[in-house]
C-alpha positions, 0 to 999 in steps of 0.5 A: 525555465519554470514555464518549461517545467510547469509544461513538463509537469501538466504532460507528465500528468495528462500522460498519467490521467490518459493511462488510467482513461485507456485502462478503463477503456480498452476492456470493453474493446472486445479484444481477447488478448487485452481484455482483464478475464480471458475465459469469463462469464458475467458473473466473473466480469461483475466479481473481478473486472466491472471497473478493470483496472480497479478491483470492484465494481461499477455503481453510484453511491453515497453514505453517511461519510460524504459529508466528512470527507468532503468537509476534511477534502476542503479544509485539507486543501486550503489549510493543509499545506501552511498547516504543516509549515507552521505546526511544531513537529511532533503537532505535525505528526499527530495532525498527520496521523490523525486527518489520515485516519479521519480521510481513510474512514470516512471515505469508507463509511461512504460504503457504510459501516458493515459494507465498508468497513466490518465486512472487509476482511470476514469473506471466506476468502480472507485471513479471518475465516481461517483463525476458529481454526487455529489452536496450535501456532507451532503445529500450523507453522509445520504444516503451513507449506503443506496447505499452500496448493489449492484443490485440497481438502484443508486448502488454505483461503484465497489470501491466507495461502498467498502469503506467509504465515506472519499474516494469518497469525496476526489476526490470530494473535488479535483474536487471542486477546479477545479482539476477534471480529471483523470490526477489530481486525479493520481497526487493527489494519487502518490504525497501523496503515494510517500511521505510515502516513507518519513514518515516511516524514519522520524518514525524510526529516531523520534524513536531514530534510524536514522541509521537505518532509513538511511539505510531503505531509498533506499528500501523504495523509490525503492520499486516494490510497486512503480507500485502500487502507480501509480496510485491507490487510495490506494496510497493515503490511504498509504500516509494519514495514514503513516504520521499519524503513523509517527506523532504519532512517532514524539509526543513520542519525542517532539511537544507532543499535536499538533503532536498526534492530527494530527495523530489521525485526520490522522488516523481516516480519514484514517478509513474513507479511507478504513475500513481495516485500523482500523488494522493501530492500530498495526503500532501504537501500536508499534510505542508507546512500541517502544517509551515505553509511552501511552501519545500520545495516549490521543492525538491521540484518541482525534484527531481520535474521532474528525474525528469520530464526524463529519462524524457521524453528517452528518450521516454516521455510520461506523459500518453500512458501514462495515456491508454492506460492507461485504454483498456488497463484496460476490455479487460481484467477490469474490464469485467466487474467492476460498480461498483455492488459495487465502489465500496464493496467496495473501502473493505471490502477497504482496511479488511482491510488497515488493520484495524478500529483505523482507522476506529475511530480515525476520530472522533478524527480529524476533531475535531482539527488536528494534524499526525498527523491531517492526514496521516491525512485526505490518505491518506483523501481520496486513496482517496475520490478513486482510488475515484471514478475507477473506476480500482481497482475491486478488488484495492485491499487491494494497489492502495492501500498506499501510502495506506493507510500514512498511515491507519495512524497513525490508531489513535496517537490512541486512548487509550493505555490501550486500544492493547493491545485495539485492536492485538490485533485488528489482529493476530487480523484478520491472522492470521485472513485469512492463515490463511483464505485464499490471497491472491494477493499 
């Protein structure tokens, strides 16, 4: 029985390394109707689909973080897994938290410290170029909408108008306490990002699995999301909504009240983070039938309606936002990437980020009702459902961390004696792609 699912485990992983293989391949086939640019040029091959289905751009490199992330790939592999084993709890979360942050920068100073890290989020397309701009918070939440559709003068930017206001006025807020920069808004985005590295085993463990949550440690710190967490601000959205999940995950036990309404604040802001993120309700949803009760629902729905509330007030309607949302999105480059590619590509570039121990892991999954693997099956199904949306069509290595963090605990299911042999190729994935090629986030 074990051979056999040790079989079942190599096919499902030699099935996720072939995806990702012919992802890589198949734009360079010269069929118009899969290739990632319809209407292209060399330039925008080079800017949007040199490494399709990864966002960036071919070329070899190294830096001054090669050595410190090779050193933390190492000593993740031979003592990560009995470390997490025998750690005190909260010496665990520390330890997790800390060799996250610690993997996801020096896999960034492997571009170098302005390429890789302070430059991230000051392009003129990103949330920084609009915040010199903002003096009145109310009067931008009132016209938000306004600014959404592109070919206007006062347009918003690329990423500010993709998504509600919650994110513009995050770095706002920063820049209001005197942390402005590109340096800052990339601290702000890996600190929060790498502490979900944390939420989702606080979660499992509150669910009454704390081995399993143990054994999760190690893949959710090494992640190969960590090149993505440094620095988008998608990072952030990771953060914010995986420790509303796991909040909620903790009222189911204890602290009922004040924990459900702090994830539903979580939650809700996260809605104002980034539309997709309504789909954050299946992680939730399974957090509650793994838990078997509602009660924190009543909590949590009044902490999001709380979030709701205010943003309404000051005259922003979301579902204005992400009517306009949807319009904004095909004036730009989405126009010209064809989901005949897409469609599947971007399962390859998800699996980039969660590395081939996921879906190996995947067979396992699906044969029991645990906890773990109820959350594992929410943050599947919010992807199957954002990919048939049409809405991401690339750029999902990044668009869809905040659902790939549930997935990452997949690989705590596998036998424990092969956790070293899986979580060293989740490194050696990470390193080969930091190292292969420049990614844009």
């Amino acid at each position: 029985m074990n051979a056999i699912r040790y079989w079942r485990e190599a096919v499902a992983a030699v099935l996720a390394v072939a995806l990702v293989a012919v992802a890589f391949v198949v734009p360079y086939m010269g069929n118009e109707l899969i290739t990632p640019i319809i209407d292209r040029t060399p330039q925008q091959v080079r800017d949007f689909a040199d490494a399709a289905p990864l966002f960036g751009f071919r070329e070899i490199h190294f830096g001054w973080g090669t050595p410190f992330a090779i050193l933390i790939a190492v000593a993740g592999v031979l003592w990560g897994p009995e470390v997490a084993r025998r750690l005190s709890w909260r010496r665990l979360l520390l330890a997790t938290w800390a060799t996250s942050g610690a993997w996801t920068m020096s896999l960034a100073m492997i571009d170098g410290w302005n390429r890789g890290f302070v430059s991230k989020l000051a392009s003129t397309d990103e949330y920084l170029h609009e915040v010199p701009g903002i003096t009145d918070i109310p009067s931008t939440l009132r016209g938000f909408s306004d600014r959404i559709l592109d070919f206007q003068a006062d347009s918003w930017t690329t990423h500010v108008s993709g998504h509600p206001p919650g994110a513009l006025l995050t770095f706002v807020w920063l820049d209001r306490l005197g942390l402005s920069g590109g340096a800052w808004a990339a601290a702000l985005c890996v600190f929060v990002g790498t502490s979900a590295a944390v939420a989702v085993i606080v979660a499992v463990r509150a669910l009454g699995d704390e081995t399993m949550a143990r054994r999760a440690a190690p893949f959710a710190a090494l992640a190969p999301a960590a090149i993505w967490l440094a620095v988008s601000a998608d990072a952030f959205y990771t953060g914010v909504v995986g420790w509303g999940v796991a909040l909620l995950a903790i009222s189911t036990k204890k602290h009922r009240w004040p924990a459900s309404i702090a994830a539903g604040v979580l939650l809700g802001f996260g809605i104002y983070l980034n539309y997709g993120l309504v789909l954050m309700g299946l992680p939730a949803l399974a957090v509650l039938i793994a838990a078997r009760t509602v009660w924190p629902l009543v909590g949590a729905v009044v902490g999001a309606l709380v979030v709701a509330a205010i943003f309404t007030a000051y005259g922003f309607w979301w579902f204005d936002g992400y009517e306009l949302v949807q319009e904004r999105y095909y004036q730009g480059i989405a126009m010209d990437r064809p989901f005949e590619y897409w469609g599947w590509a971007n399962i390859a570039a998800l699996f980039c980020a969660l590395g081939v121990a996921v879906p190996a892991a995947f067979p396992r999954i699906f044969t029991r009702v645990q906890p773990i693997n109820l959350l594992v099956i929410a943050g599947l199904a919010a992807v199957v459902m954002a990919d048939l949306s049409q809405l991401s069509k690339a750029e999902t290595e990044r668009i869809w961390l905040p659902f790939a963090l549930w997935m990452l605990l997949a690989p705590a299911v596998l036998p424990r004696r092969t956790h070293k042999f899986w979580l060293a190729l989740q490194v050696l994935a990470a390193l080969a792609i930091n190292h292969l090629l420049f990614t844009n986030w």
